[in-house]
VMD Tcl script that draws the C-alpha trace (Angstrom):
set ca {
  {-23.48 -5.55 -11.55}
  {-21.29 -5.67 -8.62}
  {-23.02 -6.68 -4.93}
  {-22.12 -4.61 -1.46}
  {-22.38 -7.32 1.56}
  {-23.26 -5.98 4.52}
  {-24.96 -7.41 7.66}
  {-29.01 -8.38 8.37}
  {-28.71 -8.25 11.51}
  {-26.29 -8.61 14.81}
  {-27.52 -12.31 15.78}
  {-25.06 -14.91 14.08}
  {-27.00 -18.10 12.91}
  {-26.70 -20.87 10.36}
  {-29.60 -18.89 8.33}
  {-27.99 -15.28 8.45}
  {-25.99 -14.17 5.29}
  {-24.64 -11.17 3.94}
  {-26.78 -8.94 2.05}
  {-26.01 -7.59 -1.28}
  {-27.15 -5.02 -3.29}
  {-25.90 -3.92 -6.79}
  {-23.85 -1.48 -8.75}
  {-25.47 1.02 -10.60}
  {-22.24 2.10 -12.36}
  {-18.61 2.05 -12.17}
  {-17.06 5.53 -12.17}
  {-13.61 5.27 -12.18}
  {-10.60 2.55 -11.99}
  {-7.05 2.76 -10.01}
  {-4.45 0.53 -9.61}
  {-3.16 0.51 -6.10}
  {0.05 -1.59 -5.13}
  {-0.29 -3.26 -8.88}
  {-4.03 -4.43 -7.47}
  {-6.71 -2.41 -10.10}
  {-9.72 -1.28 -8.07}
  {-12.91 0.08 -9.05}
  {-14.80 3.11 -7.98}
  {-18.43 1.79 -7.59}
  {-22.02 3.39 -7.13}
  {-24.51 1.31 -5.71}
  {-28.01 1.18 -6.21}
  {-29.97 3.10 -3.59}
  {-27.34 4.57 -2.21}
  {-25.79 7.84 -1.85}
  {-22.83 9.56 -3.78}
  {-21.51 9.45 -0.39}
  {-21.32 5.67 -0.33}
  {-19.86 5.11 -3.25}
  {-16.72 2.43 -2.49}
  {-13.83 1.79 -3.71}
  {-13.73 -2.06 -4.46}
  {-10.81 -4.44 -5.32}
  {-11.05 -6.11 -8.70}
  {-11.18 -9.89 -6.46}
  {-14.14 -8.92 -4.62}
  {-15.85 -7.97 -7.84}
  {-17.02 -10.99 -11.05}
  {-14.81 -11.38 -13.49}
  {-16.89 -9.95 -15.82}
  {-16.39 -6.30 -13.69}
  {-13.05 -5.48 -15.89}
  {-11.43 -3.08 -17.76}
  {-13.33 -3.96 -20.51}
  {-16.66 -3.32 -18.34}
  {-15.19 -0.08 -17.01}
  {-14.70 1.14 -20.95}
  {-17.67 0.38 -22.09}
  {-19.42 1.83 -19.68}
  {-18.00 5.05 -20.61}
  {-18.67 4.72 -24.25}
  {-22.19 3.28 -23.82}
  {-24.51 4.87 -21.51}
  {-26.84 1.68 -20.73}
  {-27.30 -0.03 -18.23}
  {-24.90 -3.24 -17.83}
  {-25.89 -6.60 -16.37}
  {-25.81 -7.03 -12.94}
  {-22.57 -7.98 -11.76}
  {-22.64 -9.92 -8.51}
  {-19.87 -9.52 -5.57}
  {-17.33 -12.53 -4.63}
  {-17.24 -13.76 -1.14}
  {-14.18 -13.31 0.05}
  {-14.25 -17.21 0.77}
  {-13.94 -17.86 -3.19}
  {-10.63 -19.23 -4.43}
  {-8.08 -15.91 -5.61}
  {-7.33 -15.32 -8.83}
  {-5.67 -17.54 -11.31}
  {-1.82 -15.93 -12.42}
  {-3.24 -16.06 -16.19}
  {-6.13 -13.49 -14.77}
  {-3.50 -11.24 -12.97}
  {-1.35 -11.26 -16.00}
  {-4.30 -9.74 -17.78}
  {-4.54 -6.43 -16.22}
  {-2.18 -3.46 -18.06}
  {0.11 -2.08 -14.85}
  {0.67 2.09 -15.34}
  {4.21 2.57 -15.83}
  {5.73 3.81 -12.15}
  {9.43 4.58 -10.35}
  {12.31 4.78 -12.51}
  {10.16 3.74 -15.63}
  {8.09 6.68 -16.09}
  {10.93 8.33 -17.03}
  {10.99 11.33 -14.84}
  {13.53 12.62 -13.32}
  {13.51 12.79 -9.42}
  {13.16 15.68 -6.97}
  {13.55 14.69 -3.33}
  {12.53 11.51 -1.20}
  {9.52 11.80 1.08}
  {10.35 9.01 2.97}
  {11.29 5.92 3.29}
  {9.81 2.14 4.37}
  {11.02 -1.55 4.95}
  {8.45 -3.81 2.37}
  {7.65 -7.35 4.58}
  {10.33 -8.87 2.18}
  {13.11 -6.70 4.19}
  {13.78 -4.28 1.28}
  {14.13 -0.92 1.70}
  {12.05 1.13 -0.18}
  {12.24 5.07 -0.92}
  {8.71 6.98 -1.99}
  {10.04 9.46 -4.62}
  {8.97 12.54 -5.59}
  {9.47 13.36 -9.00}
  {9.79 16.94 -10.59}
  {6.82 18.57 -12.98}
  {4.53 15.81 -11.34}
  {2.48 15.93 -8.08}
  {2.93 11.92 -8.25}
  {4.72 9.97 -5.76}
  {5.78 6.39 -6.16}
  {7.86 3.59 -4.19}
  {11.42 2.75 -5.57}
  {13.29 0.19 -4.40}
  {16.28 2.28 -2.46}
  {19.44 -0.10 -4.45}
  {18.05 1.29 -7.50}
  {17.38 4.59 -6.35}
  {21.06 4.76 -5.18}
  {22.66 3.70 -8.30}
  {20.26 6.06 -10.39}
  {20.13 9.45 -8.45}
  {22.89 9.33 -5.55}
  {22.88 12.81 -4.87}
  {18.52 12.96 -3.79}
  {19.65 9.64 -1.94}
  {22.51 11.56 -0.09}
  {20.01 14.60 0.70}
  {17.48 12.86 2.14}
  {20.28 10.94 4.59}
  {21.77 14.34 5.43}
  {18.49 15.95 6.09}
  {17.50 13.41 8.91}
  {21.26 13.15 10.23}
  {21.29 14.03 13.93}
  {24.64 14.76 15.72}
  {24.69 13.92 19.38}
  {28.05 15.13 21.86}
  {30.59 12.19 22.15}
  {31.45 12.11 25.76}
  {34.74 13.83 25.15}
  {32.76 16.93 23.84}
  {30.77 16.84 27.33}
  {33.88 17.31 29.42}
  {34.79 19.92 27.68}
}
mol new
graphics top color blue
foreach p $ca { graphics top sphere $p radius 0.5 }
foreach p [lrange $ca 0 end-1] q [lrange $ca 1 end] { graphics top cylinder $p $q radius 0.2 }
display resetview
């Protein structure tokens, strides 16, 4: 099924590649960051090894598909053999392909508090929202988060606001 690389030996040389060894089964799938990963065991390995792998480093034929019928089935797939991470990435048709869980706003729960709060490489803010009957936290873009639930947006900024003396409250 799916190949783990990992290192012969310590000397580089022309003749030295990574090895690989298989997956004996997928367990589980996630989507992280709207990238679908697999939870892999590998052949001859531990339950303690088992990896989380993302979808690119995997064949195509390692999908959702492969992860369902693996549940319903109990053989043994084909082997499935890892991409090197030198292969070209994946075609927008291929990306299009993989069902996204609902998250934020469109799960349609209604928020509790903000845990925090980050800046995304694109300079937009971005709160991570907790949401009420749910122990799930996701990432909401803060201009939507303001418009939808201005008073948890408000709470969180008065919770972290500090108050410092003004130098006319020193002389005093």
């Amino acid at each position: 099924m799916g190949k783990k690389q990992t290192p012969k030996s310590s000397k580089k040389g022309p003749e030295d590649e990574p090895e690989e060894n298989a997956v004996e089964k997928v367990l589980d799938q996630r989507s992280v960051n709207g990238k679908v990963e697999f939870f892999l065991k590998w052949k001859g390995f531990t339950e303690a090894d088992n990896t989380w792998e993302p979808e690119e480093n995997l064949d195509p034929e390692l999908g959702s598909a492969s992860l369902e019928a693996q549940k319903n089935v109990k053989e043994k797939p084909a082997p499935v053999k890892r991409k090197s991470s030198t292969d070209e990435p994946e075609t927008e048709a291929k990306k299009k392909d993989v069902t996204e869980e609902p998250h934020g706003f469109t799960r349609n729960l209604e928020p509790e508090r903000i845990i925090g709060a980050t800046v995304t490489s694109s300079d937009e803010l971005m709160f991570l929202m907790k949401w009420k009957d749910s122990n799930l936290a996701d990432l909401v873009p803060a201009r939507e988060a303001n418009t939808r639930c201005p008073q948890v947006v408000t709470l969180f900024y008065k919770e972290r606001l500090t108050w410092y003396p003004g130098p006319e409250d020193e002389a005093q």
